[in-house]
C-alpha atoms as an extended CHARMM CRD file, in Angstrom:
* protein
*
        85  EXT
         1         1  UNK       CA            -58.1950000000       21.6890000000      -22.0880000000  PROA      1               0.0000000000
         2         2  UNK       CA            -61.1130000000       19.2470000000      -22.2220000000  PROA      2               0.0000000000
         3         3  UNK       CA            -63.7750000000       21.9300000000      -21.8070000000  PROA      3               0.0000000000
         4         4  UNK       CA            -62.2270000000       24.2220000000      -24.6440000000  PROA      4               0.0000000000
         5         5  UNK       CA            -61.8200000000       21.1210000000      -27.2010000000  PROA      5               0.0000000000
         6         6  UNK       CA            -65.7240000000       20.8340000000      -26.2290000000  PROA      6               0.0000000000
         7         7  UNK       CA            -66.6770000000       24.1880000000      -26.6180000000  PROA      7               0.0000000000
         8         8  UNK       CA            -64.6300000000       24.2930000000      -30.1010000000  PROA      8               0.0000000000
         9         9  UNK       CA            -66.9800000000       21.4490000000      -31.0370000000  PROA      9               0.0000000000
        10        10  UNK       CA            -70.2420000000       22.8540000000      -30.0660000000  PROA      10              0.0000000000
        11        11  UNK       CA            -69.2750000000       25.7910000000      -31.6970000000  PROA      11              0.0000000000
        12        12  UNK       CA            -68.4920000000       24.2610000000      -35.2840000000  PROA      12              0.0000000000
        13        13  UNK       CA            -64.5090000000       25.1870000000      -34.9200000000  PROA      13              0.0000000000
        14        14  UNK       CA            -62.1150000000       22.6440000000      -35.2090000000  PROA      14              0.0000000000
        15        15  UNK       CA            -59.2880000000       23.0150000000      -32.5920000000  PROA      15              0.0000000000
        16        16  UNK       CA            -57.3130000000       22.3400000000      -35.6750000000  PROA      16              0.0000000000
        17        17  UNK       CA            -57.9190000000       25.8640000000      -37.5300000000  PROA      17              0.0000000000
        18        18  UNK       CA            -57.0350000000       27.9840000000      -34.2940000000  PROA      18              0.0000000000
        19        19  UNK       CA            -53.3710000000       26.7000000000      -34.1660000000  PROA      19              0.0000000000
        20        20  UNK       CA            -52.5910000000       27.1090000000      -38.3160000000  PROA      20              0.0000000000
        21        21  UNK       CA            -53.7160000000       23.9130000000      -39.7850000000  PROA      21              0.0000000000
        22        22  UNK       CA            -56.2450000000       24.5480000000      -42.4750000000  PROA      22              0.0000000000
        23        23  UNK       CA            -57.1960000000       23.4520000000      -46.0910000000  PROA      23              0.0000000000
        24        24  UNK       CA            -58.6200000000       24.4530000000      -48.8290000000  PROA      24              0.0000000000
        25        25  UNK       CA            -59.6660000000       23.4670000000      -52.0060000000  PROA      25              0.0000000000
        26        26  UNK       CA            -59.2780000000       25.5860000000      -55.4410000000  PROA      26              0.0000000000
        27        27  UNK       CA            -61.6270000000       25.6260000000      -58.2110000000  PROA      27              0.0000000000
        28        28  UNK       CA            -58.4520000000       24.3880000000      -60.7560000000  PROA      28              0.0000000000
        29        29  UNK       CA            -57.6450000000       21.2600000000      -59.0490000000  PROA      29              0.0000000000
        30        30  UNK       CA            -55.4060000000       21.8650000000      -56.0200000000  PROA      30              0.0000000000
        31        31  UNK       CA            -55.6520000000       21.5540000000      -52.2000000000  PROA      31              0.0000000000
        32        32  UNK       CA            -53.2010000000       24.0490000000      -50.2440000000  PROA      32              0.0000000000
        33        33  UNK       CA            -52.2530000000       22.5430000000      -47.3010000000  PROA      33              0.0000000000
        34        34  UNK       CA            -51.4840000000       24.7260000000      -44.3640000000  PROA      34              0.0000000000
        35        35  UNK       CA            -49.7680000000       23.3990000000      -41.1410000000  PROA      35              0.0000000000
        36        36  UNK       CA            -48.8930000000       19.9450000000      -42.0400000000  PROA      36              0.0000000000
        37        37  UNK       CA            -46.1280000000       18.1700000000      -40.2160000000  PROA      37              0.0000000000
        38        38  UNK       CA            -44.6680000000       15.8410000000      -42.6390000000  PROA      38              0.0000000000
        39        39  UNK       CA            -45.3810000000       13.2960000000      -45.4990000000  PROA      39              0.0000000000
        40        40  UNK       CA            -47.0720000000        9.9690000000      -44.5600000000  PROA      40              0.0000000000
        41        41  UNK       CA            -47.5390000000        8.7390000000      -48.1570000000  PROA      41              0.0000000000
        42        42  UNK       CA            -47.6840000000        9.7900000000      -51.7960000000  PROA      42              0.0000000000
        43        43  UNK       CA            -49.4120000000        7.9530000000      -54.4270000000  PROA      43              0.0000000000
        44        44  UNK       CA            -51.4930000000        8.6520000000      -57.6950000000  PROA      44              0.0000000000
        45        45  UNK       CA            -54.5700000000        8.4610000000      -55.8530000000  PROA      45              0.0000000000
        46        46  UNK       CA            -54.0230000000        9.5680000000      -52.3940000000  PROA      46              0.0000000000
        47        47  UNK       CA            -51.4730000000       11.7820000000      -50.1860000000  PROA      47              0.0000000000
        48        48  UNK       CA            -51.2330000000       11.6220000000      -46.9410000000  PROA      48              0.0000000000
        49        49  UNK       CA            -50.0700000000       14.1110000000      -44.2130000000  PROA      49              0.0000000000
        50        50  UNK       CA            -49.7030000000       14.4740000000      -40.5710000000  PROA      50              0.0000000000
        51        51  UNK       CA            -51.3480000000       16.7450000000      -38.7760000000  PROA      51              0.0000000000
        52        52  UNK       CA            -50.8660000000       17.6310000000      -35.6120000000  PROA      52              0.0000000000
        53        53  UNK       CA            -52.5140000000       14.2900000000      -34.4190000000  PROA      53              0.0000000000
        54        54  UNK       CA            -54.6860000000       13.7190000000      -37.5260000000  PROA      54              0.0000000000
        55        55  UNK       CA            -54.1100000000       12.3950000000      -40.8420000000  PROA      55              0.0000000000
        56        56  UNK       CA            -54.9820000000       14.8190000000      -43.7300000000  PROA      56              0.0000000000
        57        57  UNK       CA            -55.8220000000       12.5000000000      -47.0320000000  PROA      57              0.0000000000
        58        58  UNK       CA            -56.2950000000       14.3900000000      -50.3770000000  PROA      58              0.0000000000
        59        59  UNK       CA            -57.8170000000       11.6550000000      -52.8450000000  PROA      59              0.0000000000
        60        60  UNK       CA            -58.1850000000       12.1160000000      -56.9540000000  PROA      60              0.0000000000
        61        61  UNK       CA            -56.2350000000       10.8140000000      -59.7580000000  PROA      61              0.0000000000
        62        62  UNK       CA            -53.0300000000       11.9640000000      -61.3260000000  PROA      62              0.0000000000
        63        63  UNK       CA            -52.1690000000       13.5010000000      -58.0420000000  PROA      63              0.0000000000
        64        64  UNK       CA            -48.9100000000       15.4780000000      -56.9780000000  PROA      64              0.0000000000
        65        65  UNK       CA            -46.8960000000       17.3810000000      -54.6980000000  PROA      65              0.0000000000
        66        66  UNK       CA            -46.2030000000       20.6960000000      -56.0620000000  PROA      66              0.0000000000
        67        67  UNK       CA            -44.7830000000       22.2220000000      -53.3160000000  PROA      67              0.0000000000
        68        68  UNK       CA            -43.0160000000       21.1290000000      -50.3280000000  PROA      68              0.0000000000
        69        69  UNK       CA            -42.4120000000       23.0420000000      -47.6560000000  PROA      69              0.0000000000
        70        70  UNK       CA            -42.2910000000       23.3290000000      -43.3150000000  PROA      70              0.0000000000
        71        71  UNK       CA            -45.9590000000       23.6870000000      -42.7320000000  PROA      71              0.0000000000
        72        72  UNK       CA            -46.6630000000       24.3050000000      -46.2050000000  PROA      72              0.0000000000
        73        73  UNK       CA            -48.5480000000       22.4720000000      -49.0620000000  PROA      73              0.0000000000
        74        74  UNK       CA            -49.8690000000       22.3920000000      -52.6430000000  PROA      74              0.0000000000
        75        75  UNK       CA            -51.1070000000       18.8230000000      -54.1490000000  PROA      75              0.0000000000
        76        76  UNK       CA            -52.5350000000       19.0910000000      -57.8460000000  PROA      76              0.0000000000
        77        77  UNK       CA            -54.4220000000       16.4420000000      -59.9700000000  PROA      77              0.0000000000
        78        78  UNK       CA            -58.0380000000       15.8930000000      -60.1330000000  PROA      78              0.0000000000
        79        79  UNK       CA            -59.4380000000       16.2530000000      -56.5740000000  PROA      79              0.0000000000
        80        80  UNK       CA            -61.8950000000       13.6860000000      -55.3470000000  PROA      80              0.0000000000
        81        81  UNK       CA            -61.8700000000       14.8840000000      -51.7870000000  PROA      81              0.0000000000
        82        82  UNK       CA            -60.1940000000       15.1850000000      -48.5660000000  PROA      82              0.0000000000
        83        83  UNK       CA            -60.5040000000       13.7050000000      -45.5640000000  PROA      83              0.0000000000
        84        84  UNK       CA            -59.1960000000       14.8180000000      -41.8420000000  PROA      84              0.0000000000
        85        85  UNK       CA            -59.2940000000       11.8570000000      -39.4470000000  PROA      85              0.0000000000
């Protein structure tokens, strides 16, 4: 599995995408989170998830969990960023 987690890399795809997880960013202040595996934290400036065996971080102000679901995500507020690490 070594030599496909490489070629993923060289090729710009995270391993990440290819089994569901995936995030994205809307233009009025949300982050969908697909394929997260649980809450690791929830504050006004950051929310944390697990996944797989990364940390997802949304960051802003005034942020929220929406929606709650298996695998499923929607934090609101005003969206600094997100980090994967």
């Amino acid at each position: 599995m070594k030599i496909w987690s490489e070629f993923l890399e060289a090729a710009g795809v995270a391993e990440s995408f290819l089994k569901g997880r995936r995030y994205t960013v809307t233009e009025n202040g949300a982050v969908l989170v697909e394929g997260q595996d649980g809450v690791l934290g929830v504050g006004d400036s950051e929310v944390k998830f697990r996944y797989g065996k990364r940390v997802l971080s949304v960051k802003g102000e005034n942020l929220k969990i929406k929606t709650l679901s298996k695998g499923f995500a929607v934090v609101c507020g005003n969206i600094s960023g997100v980090d994967e690490t």
